[in-house]
C-alpha positions as CSV (number, residue, x, y, z in Angstrom):
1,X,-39.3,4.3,-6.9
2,X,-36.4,6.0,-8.4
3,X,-34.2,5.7,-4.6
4,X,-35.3,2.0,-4.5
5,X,-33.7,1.8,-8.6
6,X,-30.7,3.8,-7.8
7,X,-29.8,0.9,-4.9
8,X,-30.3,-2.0,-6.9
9,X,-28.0,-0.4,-10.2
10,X,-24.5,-1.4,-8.4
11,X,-25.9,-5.0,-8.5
12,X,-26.9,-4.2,-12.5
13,X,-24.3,-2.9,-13.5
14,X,-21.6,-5.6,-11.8
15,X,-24.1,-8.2,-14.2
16,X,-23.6,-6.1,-17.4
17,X,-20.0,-4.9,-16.9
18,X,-19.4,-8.8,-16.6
19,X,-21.9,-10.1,-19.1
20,X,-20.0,-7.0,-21.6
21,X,-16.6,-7.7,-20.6
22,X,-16.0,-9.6,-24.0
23,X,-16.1,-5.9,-25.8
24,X,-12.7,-4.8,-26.9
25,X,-13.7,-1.4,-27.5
26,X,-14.2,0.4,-24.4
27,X,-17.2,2.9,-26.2
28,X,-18.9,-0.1,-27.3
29,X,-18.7,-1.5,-23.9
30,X,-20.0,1.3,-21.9
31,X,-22.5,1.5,-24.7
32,X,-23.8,-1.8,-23.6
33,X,-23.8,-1.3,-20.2
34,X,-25.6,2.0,-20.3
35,X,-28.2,0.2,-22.8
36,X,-28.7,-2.8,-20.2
37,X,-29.6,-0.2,-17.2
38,X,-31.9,2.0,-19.3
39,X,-33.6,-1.3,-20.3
40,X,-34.0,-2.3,-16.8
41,X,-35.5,1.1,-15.8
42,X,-38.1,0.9,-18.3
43,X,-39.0,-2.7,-17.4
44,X,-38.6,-1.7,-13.8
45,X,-41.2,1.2,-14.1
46,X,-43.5,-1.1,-15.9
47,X,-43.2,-3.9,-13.3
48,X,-43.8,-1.0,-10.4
49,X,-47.2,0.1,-12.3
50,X,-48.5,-3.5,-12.7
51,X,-48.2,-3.8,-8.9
52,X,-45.1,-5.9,-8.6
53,X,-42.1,-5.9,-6.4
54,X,-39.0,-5.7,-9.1
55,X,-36.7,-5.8,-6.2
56,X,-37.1,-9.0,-5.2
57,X,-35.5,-10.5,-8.7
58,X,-33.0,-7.5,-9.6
59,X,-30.4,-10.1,-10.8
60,X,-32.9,-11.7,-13.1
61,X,-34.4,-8.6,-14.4
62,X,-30.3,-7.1,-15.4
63,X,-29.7,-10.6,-16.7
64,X,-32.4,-10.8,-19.1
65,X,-31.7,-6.8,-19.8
66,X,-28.2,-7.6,-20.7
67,X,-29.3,-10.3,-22.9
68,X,-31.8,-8.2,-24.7
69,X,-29.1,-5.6,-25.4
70,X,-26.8,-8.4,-26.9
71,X,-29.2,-9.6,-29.3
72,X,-30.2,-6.1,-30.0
73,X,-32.9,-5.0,-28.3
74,X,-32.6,-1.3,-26.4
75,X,-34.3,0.7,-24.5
76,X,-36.0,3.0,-27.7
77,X,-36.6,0.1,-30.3
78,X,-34.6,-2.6,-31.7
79,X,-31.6,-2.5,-34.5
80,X,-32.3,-3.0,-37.8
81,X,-31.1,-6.3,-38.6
82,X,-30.3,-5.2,-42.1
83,X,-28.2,-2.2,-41.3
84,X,-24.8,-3.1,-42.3
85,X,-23.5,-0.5,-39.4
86,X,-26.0,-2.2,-36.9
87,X,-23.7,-4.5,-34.1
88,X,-26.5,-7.0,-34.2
89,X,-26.4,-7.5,-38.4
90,X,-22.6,-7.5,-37.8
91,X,-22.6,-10.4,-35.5
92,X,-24.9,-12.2,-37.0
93,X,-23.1,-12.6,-40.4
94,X,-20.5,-12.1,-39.3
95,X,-19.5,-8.9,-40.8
96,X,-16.5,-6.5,-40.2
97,X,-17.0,-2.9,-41.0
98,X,-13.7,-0.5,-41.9
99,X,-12.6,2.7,-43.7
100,X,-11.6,3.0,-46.8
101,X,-7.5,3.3,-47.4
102,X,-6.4,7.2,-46.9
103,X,-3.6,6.4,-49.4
104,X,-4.1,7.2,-53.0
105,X,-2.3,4.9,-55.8
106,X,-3.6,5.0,-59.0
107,X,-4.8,2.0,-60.5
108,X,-3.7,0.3,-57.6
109,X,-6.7,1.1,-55.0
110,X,-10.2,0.3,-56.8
111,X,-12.3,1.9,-54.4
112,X,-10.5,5.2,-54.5
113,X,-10.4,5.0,-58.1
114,X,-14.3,4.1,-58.0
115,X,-14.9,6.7,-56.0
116,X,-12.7,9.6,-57.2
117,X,-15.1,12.4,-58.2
118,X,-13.9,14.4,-61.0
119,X,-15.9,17.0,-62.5
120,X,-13.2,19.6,-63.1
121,X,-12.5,18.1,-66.8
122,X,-14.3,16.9,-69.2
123,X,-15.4,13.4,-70.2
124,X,-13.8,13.4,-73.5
125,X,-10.7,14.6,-72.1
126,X,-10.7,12.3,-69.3
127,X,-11.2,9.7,-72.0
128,X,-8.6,10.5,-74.3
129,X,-6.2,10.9,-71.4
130,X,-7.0,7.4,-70.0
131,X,-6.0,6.3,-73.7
132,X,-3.3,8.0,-74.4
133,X,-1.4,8.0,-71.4
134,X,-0.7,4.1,-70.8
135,X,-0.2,4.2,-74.7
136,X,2.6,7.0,-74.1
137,X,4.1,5.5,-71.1
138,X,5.1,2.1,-72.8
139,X,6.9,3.9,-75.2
140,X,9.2,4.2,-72.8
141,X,12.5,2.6,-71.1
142,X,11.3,0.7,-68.2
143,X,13.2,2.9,-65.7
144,X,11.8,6.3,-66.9
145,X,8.4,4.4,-66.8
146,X,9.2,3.8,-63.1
147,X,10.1,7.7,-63.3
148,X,6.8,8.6,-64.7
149,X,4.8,6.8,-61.8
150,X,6.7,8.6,-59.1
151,X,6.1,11.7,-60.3
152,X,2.3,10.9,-61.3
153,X,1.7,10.0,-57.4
154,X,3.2,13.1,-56.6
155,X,6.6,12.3,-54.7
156,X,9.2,15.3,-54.5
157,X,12.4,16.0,-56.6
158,X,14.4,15.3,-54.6
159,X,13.2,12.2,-52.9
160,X,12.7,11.2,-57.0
161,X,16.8,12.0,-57.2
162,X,17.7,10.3,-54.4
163,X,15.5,7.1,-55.4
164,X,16.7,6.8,-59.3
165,X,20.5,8.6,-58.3
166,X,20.3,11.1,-60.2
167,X,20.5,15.1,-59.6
168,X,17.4,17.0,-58.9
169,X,18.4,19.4,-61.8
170,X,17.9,15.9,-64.0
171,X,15.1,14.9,-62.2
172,X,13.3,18.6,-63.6
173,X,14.9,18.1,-67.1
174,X,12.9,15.1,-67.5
175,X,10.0,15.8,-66.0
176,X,9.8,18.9,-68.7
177,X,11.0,16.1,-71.6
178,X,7.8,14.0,-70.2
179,X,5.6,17.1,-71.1
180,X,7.1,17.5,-74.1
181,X,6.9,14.3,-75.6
182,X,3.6,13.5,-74.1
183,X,2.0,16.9,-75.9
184,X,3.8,15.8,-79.2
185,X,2.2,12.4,-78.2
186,X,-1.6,13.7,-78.3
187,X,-1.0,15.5,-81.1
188,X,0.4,12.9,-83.4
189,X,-3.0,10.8,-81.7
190,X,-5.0,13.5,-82.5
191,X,-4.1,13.7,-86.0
192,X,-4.3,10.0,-87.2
């Protein structure tokens, strides 16, 4: 049984390569193919133990595999049409499925924001510094604002000096002036 399989799979696999050729990604594809031969073993063995002669309608039998596969159907059970990660719930409405951004930018990226895990500080502090910071940062000139942001996400003296042309000595002066005046900030805050 398995010799007579094994000389029918070129024809299979020409039907599922070409019924598959649509798939961009070349894992996917291979995925599909593989699915559509395993499919047409099972059904093969079955149509051997019932007495039948599969041979005689090989095209028929990978055609129908390959059709199963596309609307979901594999050789161990069927996707779940609900599963978001599922190709068959995908194509049917029409879904598209991506990573989040690996690029953090405050306020700017909901989902990271969403998602950002702190448990280092506590919530009151995170609160009051949620409050107080925006508060603090209009205070100030438009430019240093710009400043301020740069230096929040994290961007090194010296690109900071090159960007706002000024010396990276500055550039350290006022990032100790932004402490400063942000503590005296919190604690005039605090006090009212």
């Amino acid at each position: 049984m398995q010799t007579t399989f094994v000389d029918a799979l070129t024809r299979i696999l020409r039907i599922a390569r070409f019924r598959f050729r649509h798939l961009r990604c070349s894992d996917s594809r291979e995925d599909a193919i593989c699915e559509t031969v395993a499919l047409c073993w099972v059904w093969y063995v079955s149509l051997v133990r019932k007495g039948r002669k599969p041979n005689e309608f090989i095209g028929a039998l990978a055609r129908y595999g390959a059709r199963a596969v596309s609307s979901g159907r594999l050789a161990c059970g069927q996707e779940r049409a609900n599963d978001v990660l599922s190709r068959r719930c995908q194509q049917r409405r029409q879904l598209c499925v991506s990573s989040l951004p690996k690029v953090f930018i405050p306020h700017e990226n909901v989902f990271e924001d969403a998602l950002c895990d702190n448990t280092q500080t506590p919530v009151p502090d995170q609160v009051q510094f949620r409050c107080d910071f925006p508060a603090w940062e209009q205070r100030l000139p438009v430019v240093k604002q710009r400043l301020v942001k740069g230096l929040v996400l994290g961007h090194r003296t010296k690109d900071l000096a090159a960007k706002f042309e000024l010396s990276e000595a500055r550039i350290s002066q006022l990032r100790k002036e932004f402490f400063t005046d942000y503590a005296a900030f919190c604690d005039d805050s605090t006090n009212v």
